[in-house]
C-alpha positions in Angstrom: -2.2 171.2 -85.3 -1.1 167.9 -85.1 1.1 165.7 -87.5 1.2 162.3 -88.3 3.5 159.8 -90.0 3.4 156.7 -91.5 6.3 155.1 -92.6 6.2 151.8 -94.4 7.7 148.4 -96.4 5.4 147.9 -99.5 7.5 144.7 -99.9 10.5 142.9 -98.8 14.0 143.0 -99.6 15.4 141.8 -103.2 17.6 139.2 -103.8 20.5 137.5 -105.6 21.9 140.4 -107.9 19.3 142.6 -107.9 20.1 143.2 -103.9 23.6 145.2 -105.3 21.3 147.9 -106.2 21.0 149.0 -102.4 24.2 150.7 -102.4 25.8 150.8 -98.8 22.6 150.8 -96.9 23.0 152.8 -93.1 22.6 150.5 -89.9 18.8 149.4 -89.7 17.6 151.4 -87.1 18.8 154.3 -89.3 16.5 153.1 -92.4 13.1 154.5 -92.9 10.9 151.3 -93.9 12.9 149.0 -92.7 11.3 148.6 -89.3 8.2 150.0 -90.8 4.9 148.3 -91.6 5.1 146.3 -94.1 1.9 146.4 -97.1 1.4 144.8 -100.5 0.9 146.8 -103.4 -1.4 145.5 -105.9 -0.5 145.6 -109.9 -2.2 148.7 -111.5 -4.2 146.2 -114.5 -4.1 149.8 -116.7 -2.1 153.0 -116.0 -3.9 154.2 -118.9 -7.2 154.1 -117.0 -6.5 156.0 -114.3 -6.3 159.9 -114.8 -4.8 161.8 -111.6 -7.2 164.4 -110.7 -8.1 163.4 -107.4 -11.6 161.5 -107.9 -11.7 157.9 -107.0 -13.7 156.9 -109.7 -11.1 154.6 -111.5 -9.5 153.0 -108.3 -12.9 150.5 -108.7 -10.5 147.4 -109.6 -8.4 148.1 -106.2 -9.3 145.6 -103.5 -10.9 146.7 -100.7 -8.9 144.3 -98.4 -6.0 145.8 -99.0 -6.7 149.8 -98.1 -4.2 151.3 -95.3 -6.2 152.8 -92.5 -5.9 155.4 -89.5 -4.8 152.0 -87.9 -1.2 152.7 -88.9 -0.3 155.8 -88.6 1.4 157.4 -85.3 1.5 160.6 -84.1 5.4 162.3 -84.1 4.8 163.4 -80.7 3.6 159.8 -79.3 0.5 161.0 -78.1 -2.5 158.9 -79.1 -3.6 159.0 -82.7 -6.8 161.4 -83.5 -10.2 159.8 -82.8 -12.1 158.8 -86.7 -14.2 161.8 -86.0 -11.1 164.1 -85.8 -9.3 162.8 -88.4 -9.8 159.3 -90.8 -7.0 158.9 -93.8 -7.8 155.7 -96.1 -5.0 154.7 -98.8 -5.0 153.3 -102.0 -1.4 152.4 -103.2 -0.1 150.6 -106.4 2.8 149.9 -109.4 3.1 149.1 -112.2 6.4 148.1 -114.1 7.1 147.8 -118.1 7.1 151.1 -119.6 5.5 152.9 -116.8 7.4 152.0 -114.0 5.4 154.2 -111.4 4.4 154.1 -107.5 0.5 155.4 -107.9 -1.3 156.2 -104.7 -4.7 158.1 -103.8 -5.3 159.7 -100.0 -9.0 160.6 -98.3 -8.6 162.5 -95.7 -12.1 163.1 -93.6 -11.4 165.9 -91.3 -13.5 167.7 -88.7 -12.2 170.7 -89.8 -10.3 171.8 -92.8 -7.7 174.6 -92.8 -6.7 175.8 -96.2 -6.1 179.2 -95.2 -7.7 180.9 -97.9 -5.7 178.7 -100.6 -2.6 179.8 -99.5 -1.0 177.2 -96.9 1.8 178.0 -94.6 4.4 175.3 -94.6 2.9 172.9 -91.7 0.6 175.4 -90.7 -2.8 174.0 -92.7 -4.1 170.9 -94.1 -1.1 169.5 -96.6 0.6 166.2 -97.2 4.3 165.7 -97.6 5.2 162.5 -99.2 8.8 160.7 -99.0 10.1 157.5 -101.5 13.3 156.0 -100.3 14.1 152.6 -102.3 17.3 152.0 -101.4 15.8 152.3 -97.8 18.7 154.7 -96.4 16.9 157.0 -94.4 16.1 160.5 -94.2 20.2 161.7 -93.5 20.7 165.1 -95.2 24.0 164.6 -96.7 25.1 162.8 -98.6 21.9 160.1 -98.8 20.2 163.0 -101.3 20.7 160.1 -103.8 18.4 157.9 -102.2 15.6 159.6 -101.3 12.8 162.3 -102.5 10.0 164.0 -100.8 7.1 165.8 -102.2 4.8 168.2 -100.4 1.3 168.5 -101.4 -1.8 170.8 -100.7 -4.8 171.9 -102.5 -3.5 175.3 -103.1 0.3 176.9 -102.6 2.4 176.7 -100.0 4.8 179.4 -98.1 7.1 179.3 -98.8 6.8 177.8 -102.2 8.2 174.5 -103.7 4.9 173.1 -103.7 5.5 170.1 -105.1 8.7 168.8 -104.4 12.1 169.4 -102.5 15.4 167.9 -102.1 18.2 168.5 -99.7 21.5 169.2 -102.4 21.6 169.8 -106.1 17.6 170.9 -106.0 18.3 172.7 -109.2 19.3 169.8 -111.1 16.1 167.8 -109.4 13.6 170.3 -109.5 12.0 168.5 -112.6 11.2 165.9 -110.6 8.6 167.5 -108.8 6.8 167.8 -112.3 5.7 165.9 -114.5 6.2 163.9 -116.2 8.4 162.5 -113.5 5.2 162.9 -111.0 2.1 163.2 -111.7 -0.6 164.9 -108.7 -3.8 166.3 -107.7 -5.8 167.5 -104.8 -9.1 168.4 -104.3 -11.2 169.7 -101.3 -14.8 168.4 -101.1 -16.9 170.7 -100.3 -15.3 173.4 -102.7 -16.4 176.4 -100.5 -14.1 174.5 -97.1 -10.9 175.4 -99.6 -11.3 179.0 -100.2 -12.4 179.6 -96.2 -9.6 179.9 -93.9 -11.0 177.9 -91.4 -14.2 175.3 -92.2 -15.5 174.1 -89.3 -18.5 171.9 -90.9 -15.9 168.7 -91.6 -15.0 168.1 -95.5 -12.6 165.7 -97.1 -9.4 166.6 -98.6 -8.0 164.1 -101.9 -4.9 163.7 -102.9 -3.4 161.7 -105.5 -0.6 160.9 -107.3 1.9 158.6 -109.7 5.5 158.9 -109.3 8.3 157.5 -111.8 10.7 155.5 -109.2 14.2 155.7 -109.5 17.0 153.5 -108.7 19.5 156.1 -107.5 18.9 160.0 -107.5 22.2 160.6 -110.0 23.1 164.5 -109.5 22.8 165.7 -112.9 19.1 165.1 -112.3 16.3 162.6 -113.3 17.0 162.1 -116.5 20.3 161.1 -116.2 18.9 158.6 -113.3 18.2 155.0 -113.8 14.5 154.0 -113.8 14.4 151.6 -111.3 12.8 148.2 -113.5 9.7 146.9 -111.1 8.9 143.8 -113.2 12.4 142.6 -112.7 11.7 142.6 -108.8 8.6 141.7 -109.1 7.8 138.2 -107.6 7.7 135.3 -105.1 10.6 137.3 -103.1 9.2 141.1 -103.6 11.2 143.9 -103.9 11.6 146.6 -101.5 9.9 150.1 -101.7 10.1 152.1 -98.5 7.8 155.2 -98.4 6.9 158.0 -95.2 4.1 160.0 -95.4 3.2 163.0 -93.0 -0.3 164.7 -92.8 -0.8 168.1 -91.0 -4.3 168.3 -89.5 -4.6 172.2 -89.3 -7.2 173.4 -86.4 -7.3 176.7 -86.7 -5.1 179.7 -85.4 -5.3 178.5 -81.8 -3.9 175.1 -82.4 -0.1 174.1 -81.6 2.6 172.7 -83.7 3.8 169.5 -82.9 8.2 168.8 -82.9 8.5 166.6 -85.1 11.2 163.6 -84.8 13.0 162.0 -88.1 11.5 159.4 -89.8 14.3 156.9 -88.9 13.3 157.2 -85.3 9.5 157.6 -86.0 9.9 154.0 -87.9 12.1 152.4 -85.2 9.6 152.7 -82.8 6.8 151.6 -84.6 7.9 148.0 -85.8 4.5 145.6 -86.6 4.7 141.6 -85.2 6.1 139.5 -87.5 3.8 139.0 -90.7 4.0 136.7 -93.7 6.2 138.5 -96.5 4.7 140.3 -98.9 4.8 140.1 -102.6 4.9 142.8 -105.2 4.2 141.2 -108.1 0.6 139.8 -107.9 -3.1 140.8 -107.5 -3.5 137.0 -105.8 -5.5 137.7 -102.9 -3.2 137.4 -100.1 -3.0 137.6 -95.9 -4.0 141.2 -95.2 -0.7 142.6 -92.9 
C-alpha cells in the first residue's frame, strides 16, 4: 500500500489588514502550503446546486482547465508516483463566500484495484482519503497549532478505529462537531458497488469522494461555534487570499502489500516547491494561466 500527498496554495497571501489574521505564522519551511503548489479555485456560481453525494453531475459549470491531476501529487516515501494505470486521482476544488463561506471539493480516484475490506477500513490499511485545511498556513505541529488546522479522514465505509470523519490533536471533544455537519458536508461512493463490499477487487473501479467544508479563521477551543467564520469575499480579489490544504490517498493492494513511513506534511511540502508561476486569484471565474 502506498500513500500519496499533495499539499497545496489555492491562492496567495492576503494583504494590508486582512494579513493580521495569520497569527504568528512558524518559519516557512515549517508551513504546509506555503512551499506547496499553488492552484486557483474557481467561484462556486450556486452552492445550492450542488448536492454532496458523490456523483459529478452538477460540477458541469467547473472548468476543465483547471482540474488538479496525478501530475502533482508525490509519493511520502520519494519513490516515483504510481503509473495512470495503478492509480489516476482528478480534482475538482472550489469556494464560495457570502453566507456559505465553504471550501467544496470532489476526488475520482481510478484504481486497479480497490481495497475496502469488506466495508470496514483499517486506518491506512485500505482505500481512504484523509483531508487537512490549514489557513493560517502553520503547519501540521501537534501542540499548540491545534487552532490552525483540521483534518478529516474519509472512506466509503468505517474506519478502525473509528472517528471516521474527522480528528483533531487537543480539545477533540469540543471539535468533534466539526466533523459533521453542518460544519462539513461529505460523501463517498465506490463504482462498481459490488468492488465495496469485496475485500479485495481486483477488476479496477473508481472510488468518489466529495465534500464542502465551512472554513474557519482560527479553531477557538470551545469549539466551532464559538470560532470565527473566516469571510472569503473579503479576501477575495486581485491579491487572493491564502488557503493551504494537504491531502493523502492510501492505495490499498491487498494483504501482501507494505505500508509506506510516512514523513510530515511540512517536509513533504518543502521538497516539493513548483517554478515560479503567475499568482493566483481567488476571487474570479476569468479564465486564467493554468499553474
Amino acid at each position: 500500500m502506498r500513500r500519496f500527498t499533495i499539499a497545496s496554495v489555492l491562492s496567495l497571501a492576503l494583504v494590508g489588514t486582512a494579513s493580521a489574521q495569520f497569527f504568528d505564522p512558524p518559519a516557512l519551511a515549517d508551513r504546509n502550503g506555503s512551499q506547496g503548489f499553488w492552484f486557483y479555485m474557481l467561484e462556486v456560481p450556486d452552492p445550492g446546486a450542488i448536492t454532496i453525494d458523490a456523483h459529478g453531475d452538477d460540477w458541469g459549470w467547473f472548468d476543465p482547465e483547471y482540474t488538479l491531476t496525478m501530475d502533482e501529487w508525490r509519493d511520502e516515501g520519494d519513490r516515483p508516483a504510481p503509473d495512470r494505470d495503478d492509480l489516476f486521482i482528478t480534482t475538482f476544488m472550489g469556494w464560495k463566500g457570502g453566507d456559505d463561506n465553504r471550501w467544496y471539493c470532489f476526488l475520482e480516484a481510478v484504481d486497479d484495484v480497490l481495497a475496502h475490506a469488506g466495508t470496514n477500513v483499517a486506518r491506512w490499511d485500505g482505500d481512504m482519503l484523509q483531508v487537512g485545511l490549514d489557513p493560517q498556513d502553520h503547519g501540521r505541529e501537534r501542540s499548540p497549532a491545534s487552532g490552525y488546522t483540521m483534518e478529516w479522514l474519509m472512506a466509503p465505509g468505517d474506519l478502525s478505529p473509528p472517528t471516521n470523519v474527522a480528528f483533531r490533536y487537543t480539545e477533540q471533544e469540543a471539535w468533534a462537531e466539526y466533523g459533521e455537519s453542518p460544519w462539513i458536508e461529505m460523501a463517498v461512493r465506490v463504482d462498481p458497488p459490488e468492488a465495496w463490499a469485496a475485500d479485495l477487487w481486483a477488476e479496477g473501479g473508481t472510488t468518489y469522494y466529495e465534500w464542502s467544508v465551512k472554513v474557519l479563521a482560527f479553531q477557538e477551543d470551545a469549539g466551532p461555534s464559538a470560532s470565527e467564520v473566516w469571510q472569503l469575499d473579503a479576501v477575495a480579489g486581485e491579491d487572493g487570499a491564502g488557503l493551504p490544504f494537504a491531502m493523502w490517498y492510501e492505495d490499498g493492494e491487498g494483504p501482501d502489500s507494505s505500508f509506506s513511513p510516512t514523513t510530515t506534511a511540512p517536509r513533504a511540502v518543502a521538497t516539493t516547491g513548483p517554478p515560479a508561476v503567475p499568482k493566483p486569484r481567488l476571487g474570479s471565474t476569468t479564465p486564467l494561466p493554468s499553474c
